[in-house]
Structure formats: structure tokens, C-alpha cells
mmCIF file of the N, C-alpha and C atoms, coordinates in Angstrom:
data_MODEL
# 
_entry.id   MODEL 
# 
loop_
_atom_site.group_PDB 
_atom_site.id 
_atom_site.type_symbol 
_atom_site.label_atom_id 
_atom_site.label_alt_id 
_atom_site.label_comp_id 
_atom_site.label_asym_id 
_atom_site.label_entity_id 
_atom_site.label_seq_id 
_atom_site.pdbx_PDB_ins_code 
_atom_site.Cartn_x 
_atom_site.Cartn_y 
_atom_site.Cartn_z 
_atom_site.occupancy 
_atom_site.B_iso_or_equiv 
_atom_site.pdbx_formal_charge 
_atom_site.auth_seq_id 
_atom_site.auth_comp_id 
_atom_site.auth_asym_id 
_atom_site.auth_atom_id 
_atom_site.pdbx_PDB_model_num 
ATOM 1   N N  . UNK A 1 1  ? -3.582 -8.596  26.047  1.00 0.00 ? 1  UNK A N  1 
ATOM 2   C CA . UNK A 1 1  ? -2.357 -9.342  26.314  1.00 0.00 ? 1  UNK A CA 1 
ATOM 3   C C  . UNK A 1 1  ? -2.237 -9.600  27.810  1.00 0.00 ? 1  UNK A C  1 
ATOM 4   N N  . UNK A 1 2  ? -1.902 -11.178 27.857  1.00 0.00 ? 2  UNK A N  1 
ATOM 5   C CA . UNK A 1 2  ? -1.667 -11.287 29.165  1.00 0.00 ? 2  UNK A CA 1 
ATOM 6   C C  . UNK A 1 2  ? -0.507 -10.792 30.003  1.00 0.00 ? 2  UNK A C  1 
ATOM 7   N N  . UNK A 1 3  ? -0.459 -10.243 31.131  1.00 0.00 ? 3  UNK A N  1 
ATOM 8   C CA . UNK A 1 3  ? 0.888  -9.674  32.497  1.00 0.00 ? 3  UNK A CA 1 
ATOM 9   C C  . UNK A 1 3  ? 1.367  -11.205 33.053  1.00 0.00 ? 3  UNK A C  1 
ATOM 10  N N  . UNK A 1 4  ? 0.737  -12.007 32.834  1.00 0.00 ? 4  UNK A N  1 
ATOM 11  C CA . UNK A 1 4  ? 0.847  -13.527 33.885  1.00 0.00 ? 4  UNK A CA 1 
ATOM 12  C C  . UNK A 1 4  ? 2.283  -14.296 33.369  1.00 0.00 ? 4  UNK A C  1 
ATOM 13  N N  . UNK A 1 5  ? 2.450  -13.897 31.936  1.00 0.00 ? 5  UNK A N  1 
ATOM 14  C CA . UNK A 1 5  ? 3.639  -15.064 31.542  1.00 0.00 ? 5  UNK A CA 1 
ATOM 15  C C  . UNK A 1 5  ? 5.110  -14.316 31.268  1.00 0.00 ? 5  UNK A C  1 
ATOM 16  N N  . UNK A 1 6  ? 5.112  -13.821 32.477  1.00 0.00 ? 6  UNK A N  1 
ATOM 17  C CA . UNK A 1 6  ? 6.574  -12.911 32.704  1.00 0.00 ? 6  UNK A CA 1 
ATOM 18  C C  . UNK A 1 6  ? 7.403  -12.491 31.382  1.00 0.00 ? 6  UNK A C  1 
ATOM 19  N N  . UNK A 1 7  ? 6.345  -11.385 31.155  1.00 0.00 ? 7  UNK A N  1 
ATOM 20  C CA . UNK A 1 7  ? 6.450  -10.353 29.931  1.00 0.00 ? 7  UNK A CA 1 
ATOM 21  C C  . UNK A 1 7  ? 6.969  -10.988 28.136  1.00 0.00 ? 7  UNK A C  1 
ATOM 22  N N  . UNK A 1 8  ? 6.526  -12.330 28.173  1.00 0.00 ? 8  UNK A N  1 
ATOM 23  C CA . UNK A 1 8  ? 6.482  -12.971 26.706  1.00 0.00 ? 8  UNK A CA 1 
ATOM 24  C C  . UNK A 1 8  ? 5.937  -12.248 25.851  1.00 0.00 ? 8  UNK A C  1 
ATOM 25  N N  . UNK A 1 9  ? 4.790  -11.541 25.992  1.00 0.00 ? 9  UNK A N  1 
ATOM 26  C CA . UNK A 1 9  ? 4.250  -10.628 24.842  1.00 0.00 ? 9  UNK A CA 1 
ATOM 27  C C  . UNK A 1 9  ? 4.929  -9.263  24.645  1.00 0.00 ? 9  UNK A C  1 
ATOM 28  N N  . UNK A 1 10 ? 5.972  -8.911  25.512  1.00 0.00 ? 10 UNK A N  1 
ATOM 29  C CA . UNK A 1 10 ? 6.427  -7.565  25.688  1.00 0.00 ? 10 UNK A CA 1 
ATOM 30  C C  . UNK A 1 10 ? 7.575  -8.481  24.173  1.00 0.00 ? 10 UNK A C  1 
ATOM 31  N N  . UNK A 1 11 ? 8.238  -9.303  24.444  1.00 0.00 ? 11 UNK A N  1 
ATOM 32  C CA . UNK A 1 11 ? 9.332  -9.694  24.008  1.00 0.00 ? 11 UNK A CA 1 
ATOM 33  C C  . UNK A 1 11 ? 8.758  -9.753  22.889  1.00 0.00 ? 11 UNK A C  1 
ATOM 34  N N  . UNK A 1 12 ? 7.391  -10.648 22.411  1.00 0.00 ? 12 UNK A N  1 
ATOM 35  C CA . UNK A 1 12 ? 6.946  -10.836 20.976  1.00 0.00 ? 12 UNK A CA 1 
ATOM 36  C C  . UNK A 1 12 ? 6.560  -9.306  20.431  1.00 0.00 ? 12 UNK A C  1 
ATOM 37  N N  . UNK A 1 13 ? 5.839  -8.540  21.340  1.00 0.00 ? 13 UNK A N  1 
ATOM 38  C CA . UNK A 1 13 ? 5.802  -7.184  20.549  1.00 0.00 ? 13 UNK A CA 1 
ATOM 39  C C  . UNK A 1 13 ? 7.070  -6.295  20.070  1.00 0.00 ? 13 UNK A C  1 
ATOM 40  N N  . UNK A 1 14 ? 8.100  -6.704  20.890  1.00 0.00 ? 14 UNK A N  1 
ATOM 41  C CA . UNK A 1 14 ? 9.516  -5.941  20.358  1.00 0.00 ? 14 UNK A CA 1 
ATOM 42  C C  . UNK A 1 14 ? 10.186 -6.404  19.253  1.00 0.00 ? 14 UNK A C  1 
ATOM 43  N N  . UNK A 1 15 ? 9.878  -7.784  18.912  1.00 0.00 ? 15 UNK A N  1 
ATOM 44  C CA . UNK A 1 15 ? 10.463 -8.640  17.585  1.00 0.00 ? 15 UNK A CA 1 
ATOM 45  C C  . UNK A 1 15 ? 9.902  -8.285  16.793  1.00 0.00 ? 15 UNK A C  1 
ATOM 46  N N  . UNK A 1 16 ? 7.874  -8.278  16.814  1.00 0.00 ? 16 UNK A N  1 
ATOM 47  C CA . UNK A 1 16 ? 7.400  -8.106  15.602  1.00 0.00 ? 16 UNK A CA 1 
ATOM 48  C C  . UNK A 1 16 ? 7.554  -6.758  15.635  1.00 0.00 ? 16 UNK A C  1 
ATOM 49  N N  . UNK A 1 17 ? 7.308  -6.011  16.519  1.00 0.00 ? 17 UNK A N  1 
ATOM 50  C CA . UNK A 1 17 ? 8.367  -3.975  15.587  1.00 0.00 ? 17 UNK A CA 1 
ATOM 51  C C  . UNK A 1 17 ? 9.362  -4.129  15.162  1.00 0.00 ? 17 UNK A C  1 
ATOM 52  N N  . UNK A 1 18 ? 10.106 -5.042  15.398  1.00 0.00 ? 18 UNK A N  1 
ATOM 53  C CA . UNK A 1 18 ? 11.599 -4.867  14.923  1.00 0.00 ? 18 UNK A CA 1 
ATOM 54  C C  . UNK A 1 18 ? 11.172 -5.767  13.327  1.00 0.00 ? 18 UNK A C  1 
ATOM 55  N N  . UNK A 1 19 ? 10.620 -6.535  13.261  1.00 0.00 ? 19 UNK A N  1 
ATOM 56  C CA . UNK A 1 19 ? 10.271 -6.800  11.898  1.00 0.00 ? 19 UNK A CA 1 
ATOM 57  C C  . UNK A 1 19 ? 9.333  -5.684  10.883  1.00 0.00 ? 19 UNK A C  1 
ATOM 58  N N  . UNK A 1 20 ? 8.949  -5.558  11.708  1.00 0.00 ? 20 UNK A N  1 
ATOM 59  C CA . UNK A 1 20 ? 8.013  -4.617  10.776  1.00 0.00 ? 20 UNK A CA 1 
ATOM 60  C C  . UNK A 1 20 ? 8.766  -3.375  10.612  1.00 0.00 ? 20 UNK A C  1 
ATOM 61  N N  . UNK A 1 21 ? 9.618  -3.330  11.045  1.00 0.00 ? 21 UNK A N  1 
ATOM 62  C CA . UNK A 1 21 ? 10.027 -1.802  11.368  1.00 0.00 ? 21 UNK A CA 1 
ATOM 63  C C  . UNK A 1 21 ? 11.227 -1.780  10.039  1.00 0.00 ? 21 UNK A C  1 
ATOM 64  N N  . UNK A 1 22 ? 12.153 -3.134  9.826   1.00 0.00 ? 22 UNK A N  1 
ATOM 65  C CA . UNK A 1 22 ? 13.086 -3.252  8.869   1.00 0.00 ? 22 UNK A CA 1 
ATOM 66  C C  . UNK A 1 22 ? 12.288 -3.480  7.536   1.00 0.00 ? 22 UNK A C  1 
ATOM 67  N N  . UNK A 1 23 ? 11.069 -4.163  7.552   1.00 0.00 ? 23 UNK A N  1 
ATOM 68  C CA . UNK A 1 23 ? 10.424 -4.503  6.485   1.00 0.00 ? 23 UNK A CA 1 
ATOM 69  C C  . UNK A 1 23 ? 9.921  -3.104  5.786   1.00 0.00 ? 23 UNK A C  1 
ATOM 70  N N  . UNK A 1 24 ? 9.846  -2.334  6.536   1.00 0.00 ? 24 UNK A N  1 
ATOM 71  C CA . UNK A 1 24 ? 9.161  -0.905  6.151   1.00 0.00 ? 24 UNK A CA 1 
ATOM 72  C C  . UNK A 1 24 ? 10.521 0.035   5.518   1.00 0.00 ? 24 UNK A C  1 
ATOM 73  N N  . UNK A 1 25 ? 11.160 -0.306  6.155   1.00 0.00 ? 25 UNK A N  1 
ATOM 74  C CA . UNK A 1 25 ? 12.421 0.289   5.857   1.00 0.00 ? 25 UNK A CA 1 
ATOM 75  C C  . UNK A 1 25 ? 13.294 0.082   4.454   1.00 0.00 ? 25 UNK A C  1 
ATOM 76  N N  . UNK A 1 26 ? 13.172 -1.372  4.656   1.00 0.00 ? 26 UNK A N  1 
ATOM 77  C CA . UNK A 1 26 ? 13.900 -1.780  3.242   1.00 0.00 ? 26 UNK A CA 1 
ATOM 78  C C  . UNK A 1 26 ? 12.577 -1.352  1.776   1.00 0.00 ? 26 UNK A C  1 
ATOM 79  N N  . UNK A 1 27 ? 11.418 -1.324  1.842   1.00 0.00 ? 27 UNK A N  1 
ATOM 80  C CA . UNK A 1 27 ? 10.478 -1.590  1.011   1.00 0.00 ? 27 UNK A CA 1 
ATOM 81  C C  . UNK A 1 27 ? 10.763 0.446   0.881   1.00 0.00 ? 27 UNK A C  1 
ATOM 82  N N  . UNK A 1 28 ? 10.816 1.684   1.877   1.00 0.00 ? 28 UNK A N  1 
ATOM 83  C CA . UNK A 1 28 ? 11.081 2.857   1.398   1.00 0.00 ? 28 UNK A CA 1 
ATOM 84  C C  . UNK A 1 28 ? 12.487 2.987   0.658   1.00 0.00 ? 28 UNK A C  1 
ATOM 85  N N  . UNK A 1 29 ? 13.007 2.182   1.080   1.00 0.00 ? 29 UNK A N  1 
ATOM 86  C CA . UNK A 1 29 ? 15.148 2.236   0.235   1.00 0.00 ? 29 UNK A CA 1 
ATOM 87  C C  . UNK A 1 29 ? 14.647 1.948   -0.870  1.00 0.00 ? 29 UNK A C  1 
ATOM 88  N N  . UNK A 1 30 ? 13.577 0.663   -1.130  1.00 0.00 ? 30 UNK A N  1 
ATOM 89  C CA . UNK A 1 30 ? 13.930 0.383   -2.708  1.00 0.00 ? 30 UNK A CA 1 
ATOM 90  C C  . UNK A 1 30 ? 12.982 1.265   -3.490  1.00 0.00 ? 30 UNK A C  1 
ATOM 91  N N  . UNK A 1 31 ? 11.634 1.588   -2.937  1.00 0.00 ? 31 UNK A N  1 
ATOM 92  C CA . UNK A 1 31 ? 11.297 3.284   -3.774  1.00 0.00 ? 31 UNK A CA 1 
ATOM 93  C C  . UNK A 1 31 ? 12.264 4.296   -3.790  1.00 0.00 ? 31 UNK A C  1 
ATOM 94  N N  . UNK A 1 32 ? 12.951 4.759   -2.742  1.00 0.00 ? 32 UNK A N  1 
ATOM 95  C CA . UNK A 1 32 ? 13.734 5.913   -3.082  1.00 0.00 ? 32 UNK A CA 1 
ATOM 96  C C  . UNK A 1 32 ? 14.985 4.995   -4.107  1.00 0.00 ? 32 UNK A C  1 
ATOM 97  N N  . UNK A 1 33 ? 15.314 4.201   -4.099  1.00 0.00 ? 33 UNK A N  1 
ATOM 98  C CA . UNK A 1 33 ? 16.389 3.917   -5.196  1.00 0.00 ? 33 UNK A CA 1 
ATOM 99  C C  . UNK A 1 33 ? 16.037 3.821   -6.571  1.00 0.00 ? 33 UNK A C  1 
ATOM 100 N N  . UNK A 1 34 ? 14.893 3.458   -6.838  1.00 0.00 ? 34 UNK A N  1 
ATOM 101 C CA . UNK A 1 34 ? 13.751 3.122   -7.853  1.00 0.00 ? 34 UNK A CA 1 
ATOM 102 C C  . UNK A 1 34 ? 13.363 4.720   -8.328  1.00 0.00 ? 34 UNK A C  1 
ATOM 103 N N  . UNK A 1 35 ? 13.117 5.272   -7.607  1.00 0.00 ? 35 UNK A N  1 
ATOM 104 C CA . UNK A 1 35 ? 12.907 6.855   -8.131  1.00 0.00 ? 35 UNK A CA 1 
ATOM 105 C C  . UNK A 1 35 ? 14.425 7.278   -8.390  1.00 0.00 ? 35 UNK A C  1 
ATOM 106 N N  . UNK A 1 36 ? 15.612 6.903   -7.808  1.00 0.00 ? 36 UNK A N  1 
ATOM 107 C CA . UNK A 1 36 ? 16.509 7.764   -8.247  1.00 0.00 ? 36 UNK A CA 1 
ATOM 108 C C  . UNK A 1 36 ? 16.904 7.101   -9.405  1.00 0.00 ? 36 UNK A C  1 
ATOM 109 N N  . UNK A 1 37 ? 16.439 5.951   -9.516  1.00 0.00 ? 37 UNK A N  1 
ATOM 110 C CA . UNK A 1 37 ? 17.130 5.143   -11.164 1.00 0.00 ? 37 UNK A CA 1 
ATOM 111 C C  . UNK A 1 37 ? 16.027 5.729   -11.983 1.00 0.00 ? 37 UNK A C  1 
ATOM 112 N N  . UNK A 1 38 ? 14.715 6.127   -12.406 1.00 0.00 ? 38 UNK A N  1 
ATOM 113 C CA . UNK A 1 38 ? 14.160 6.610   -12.994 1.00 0.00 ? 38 UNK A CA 1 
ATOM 114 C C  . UNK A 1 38 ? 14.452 8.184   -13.448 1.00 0.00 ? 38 UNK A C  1 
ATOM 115 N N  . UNK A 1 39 ? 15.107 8.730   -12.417 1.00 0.00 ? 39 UNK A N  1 
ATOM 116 C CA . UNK A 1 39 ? 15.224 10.384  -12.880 1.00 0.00 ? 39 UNK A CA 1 
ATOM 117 C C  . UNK A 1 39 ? 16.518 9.998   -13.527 1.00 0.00 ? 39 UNK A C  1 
ATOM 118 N N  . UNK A 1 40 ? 17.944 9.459   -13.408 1.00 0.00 ? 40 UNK A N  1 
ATOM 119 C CA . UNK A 1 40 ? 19.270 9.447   -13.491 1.00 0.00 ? 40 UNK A CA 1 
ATOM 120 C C  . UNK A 1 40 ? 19.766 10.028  -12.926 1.00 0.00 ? 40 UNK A C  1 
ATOM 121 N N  . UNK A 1 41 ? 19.350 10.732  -12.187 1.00 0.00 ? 41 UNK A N  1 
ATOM 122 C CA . UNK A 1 41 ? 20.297 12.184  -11.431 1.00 0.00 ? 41 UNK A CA 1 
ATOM 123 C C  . UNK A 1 41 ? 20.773 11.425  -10.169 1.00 0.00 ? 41 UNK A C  1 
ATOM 124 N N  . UNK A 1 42 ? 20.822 10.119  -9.600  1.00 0.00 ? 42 UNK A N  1 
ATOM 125 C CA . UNK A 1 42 ? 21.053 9.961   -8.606  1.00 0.00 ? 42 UNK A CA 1 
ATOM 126 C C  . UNK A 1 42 ? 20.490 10.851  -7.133  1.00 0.00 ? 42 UNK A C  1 
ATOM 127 N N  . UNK A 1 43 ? 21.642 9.987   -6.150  1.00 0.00 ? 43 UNK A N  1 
ATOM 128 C CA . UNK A 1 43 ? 21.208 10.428  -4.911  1.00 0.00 ? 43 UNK A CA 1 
ATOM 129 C C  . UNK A 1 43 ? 20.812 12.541  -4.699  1.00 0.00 ? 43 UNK A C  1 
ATOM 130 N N  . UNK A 1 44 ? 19.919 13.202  -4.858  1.00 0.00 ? 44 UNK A N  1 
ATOM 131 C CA . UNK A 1 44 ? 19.853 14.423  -4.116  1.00 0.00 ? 44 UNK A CA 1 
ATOM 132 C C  . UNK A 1 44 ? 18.535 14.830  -2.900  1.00 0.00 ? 44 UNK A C  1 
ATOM 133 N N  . UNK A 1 45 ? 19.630 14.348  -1.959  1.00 0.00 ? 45 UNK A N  1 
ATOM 134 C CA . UNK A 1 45 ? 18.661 14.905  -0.765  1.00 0.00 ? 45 UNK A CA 1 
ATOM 135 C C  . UNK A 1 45 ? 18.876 16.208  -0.129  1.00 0.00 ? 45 UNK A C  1 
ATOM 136 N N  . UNK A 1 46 ? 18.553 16.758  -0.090  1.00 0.00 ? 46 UNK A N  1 
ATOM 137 C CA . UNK A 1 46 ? 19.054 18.151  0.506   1.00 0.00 ? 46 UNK A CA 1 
ATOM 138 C C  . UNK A 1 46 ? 18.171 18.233  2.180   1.00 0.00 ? 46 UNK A C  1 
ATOM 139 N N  . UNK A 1 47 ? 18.974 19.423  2.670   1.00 0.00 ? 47 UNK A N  1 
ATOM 140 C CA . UNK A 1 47 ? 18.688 19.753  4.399   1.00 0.00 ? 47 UNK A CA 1 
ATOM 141 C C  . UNK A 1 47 ? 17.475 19.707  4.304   1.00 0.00 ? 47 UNK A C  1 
ATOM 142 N N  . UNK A 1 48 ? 16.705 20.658  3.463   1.00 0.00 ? 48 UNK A N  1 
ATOM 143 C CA . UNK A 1 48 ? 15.045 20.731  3.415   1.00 0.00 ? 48 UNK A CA 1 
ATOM 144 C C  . UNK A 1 48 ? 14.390 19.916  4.082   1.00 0.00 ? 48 UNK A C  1 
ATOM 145 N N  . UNK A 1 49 ? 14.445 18.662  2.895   1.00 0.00 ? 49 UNK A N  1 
ATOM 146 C CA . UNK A 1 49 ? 14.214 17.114  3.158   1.00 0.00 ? 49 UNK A CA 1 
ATOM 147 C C  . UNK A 1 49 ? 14.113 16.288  4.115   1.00 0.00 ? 49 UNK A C  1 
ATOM 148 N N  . UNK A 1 50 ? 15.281 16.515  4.084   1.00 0.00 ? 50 UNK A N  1 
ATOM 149 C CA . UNK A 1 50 ? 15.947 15.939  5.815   1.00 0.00 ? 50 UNK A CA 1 
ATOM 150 C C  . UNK A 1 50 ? 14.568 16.063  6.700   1.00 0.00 ? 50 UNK A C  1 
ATOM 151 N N  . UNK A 1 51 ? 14.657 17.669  7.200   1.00 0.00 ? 51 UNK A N  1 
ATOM 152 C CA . UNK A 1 51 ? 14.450 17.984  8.052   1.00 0.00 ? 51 UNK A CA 1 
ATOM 153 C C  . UNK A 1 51 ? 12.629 18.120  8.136   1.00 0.00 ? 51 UNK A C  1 
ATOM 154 N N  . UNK A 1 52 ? 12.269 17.515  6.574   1.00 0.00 ? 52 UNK A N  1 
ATOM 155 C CA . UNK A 1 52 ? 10.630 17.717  6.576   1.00 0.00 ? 52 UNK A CA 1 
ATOM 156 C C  . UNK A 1 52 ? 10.154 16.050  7.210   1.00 0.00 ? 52 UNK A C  1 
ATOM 157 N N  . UNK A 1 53 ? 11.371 15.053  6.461   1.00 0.00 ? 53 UNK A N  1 
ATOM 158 C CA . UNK A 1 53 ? 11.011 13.693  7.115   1.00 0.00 ? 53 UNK A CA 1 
ATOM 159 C C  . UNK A 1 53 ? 12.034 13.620  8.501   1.00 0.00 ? 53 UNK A C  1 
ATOM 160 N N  . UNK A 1 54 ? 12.305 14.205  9.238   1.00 0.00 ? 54 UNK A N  1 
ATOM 161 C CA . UNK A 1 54 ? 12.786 14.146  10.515  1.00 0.00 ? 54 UNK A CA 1 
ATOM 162 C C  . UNK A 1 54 ? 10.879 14.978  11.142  1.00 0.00 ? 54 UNK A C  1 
ATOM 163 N N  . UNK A 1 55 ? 10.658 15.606  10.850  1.00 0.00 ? 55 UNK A N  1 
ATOM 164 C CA . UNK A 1 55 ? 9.179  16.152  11.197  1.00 0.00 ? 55 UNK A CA 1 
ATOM 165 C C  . UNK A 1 55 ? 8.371  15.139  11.410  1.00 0.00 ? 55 UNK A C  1 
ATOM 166 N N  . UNK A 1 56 ? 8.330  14.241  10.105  1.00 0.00 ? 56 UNK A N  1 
ATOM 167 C CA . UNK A 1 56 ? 7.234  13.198  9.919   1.00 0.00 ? 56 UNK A CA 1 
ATOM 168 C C  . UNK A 1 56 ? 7.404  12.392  10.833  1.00 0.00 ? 56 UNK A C  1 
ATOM 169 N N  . UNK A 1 57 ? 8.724  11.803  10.790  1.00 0.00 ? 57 UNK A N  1 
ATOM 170 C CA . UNK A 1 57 ? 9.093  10.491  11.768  1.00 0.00 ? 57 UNK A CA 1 
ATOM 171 C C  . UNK A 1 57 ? 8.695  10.875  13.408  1.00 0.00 ? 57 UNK A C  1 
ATOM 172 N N  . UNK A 1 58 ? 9.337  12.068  13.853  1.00 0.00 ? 58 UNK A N  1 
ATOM 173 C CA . UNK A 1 58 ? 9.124  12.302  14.985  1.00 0.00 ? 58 UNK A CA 1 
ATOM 174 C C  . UNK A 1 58 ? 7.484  12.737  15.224  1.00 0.00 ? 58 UNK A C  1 
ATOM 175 N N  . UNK A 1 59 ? 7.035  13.151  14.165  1.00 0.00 ? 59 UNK A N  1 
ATOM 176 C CA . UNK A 1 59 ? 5.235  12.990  14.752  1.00 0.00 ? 59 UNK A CA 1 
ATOM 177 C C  . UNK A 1 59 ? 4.551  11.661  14.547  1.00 0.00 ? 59 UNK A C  1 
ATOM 178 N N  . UNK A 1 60 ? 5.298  10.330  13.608  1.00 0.00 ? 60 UNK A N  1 
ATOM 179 C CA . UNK A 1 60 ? 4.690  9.018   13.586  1.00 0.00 ? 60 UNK A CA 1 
ATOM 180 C C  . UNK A 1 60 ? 4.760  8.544   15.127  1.00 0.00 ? 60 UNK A C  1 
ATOM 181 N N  . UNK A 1 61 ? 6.359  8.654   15.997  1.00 0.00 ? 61 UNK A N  1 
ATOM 182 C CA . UNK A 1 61 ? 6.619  8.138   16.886  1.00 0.00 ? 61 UNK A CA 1 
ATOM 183 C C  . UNK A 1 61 ? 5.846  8.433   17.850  1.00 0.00 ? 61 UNK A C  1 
ATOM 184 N N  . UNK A 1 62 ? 5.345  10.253  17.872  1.00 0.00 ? 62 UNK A N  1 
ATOM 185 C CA . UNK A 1 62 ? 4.168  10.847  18.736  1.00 0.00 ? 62 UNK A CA 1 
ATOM 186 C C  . UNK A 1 62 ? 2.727  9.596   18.673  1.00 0.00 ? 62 UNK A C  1 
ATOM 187 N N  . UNK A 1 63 ? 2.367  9.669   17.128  1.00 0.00 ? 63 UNK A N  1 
ATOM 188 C CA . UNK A 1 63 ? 1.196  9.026   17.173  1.00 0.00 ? 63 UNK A CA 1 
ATOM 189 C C  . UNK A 1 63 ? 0.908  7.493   17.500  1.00 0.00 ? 63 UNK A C  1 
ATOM 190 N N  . UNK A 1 64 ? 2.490  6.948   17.469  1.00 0.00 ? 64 UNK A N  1 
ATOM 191 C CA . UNK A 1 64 ? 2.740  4.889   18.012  1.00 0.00 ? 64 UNK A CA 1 
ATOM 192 C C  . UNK A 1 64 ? 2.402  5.442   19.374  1.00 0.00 ? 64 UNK A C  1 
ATOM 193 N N  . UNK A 1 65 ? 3.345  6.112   20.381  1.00 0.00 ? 65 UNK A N  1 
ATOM 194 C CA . UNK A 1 65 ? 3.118  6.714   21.619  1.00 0.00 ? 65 UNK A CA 1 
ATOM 195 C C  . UNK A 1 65 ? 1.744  6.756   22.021  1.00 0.00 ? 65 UNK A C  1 
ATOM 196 N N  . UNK A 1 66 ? 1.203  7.576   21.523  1.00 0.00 ? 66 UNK A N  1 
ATOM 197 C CA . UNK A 1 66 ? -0.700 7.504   22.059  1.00 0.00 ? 66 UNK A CA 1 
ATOM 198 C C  . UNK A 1 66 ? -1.613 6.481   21.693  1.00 0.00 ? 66 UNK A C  1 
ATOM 199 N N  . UNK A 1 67 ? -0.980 5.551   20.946  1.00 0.00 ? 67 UNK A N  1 
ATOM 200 C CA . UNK A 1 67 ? -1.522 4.633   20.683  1.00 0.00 ? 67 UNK A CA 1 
ATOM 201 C C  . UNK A 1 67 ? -2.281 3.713   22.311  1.00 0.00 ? 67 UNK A C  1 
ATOM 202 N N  . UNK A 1 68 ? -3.500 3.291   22.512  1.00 0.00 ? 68 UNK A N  1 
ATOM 203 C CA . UNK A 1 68 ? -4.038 3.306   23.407  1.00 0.00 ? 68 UNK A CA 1 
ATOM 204 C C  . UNK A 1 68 ? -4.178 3.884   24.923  1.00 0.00 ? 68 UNK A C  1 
ATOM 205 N N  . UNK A 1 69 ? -4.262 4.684   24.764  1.00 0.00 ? 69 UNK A N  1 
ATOM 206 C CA . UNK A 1 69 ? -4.569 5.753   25.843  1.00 0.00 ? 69 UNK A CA 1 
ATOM 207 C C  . UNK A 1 69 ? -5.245 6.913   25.608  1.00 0.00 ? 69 UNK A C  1 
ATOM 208 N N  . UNK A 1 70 ? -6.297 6.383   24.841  1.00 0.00 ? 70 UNK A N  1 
ATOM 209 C CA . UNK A 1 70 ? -7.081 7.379   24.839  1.00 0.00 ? 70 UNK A CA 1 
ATOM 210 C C  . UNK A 1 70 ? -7.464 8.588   24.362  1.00 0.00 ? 70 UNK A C  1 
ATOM 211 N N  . UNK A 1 71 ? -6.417 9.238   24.335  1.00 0.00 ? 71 UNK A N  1 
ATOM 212 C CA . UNK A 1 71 ? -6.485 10.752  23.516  1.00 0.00 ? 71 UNK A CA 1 
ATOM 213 C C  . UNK A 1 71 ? -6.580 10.748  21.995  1.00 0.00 ? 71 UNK A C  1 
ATOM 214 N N  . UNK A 1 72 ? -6.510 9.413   21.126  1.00 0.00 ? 72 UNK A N  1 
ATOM 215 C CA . UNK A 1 72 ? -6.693 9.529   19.757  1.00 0.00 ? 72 UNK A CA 1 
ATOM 216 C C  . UNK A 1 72 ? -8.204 9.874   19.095  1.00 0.00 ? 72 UNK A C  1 
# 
């Protein structure tokens, strides 16, 4: 990516995360809604949960982070 056209690709890389980022988002809502219409039991998330995908997310964000620089 070019530095020359006063940060246009910074701007296109922040739109397309922000697309990709809702697209990912809405496509996990409608599995988790899709699994909760299959059991009937509705919504049960408990702290556990929470706190195993608060783990995940914060080590995805680790691994976007190192994303080119080397250490992967």
C-alpha cells in the first residue's frame, strides 16, 4: 500500500474492517439465534461463557495486532 495518497488506504482499510467486522457479526447472531431456536430453551449464556469468548476475542485482536511484523 501506497504512504503517497494522504492515507486513502488507511481510510479504505478502516471501512473494509468495519464491513467485515459487522458482516461477521451479524452471520455469529444468526447461528447463535438458530441454535437457540433449535434447543427451545432460549437465550442461556452464563459468566463461564462470557468470559471463555472474552479470552478468544482478546487473543484474535492479539493475533490482527501481529499481523505483519514478523513474529507470526
Amino acid at each position: 500500500m501506497e504512504t503517497g495518497d494522504n492515507g486513502s488506504w488507511k481510510q479504505k482499510a478502516l471501512i473494509l474492517g468495519g464491513v467485515i467486522g459487522a458482516l461477521t457479526g451479524v452471520g455469529l447472531a444468526y447461528l447463535l439465534v438458530r441454535k437457540s431456536e433449535e434447543t427451545e430453551g432460549g437465550m442461556q449464556f452464563g459468566t463461564g461463557e462470557g468470559v471463555r469468548l472474552g479470552i478468544i476475542l482478546t487473543n484474535l485482536a492479539r493475533q490482527v495486532a501481529r499481523l505483519g511484523d514478523g513474529s507470526g
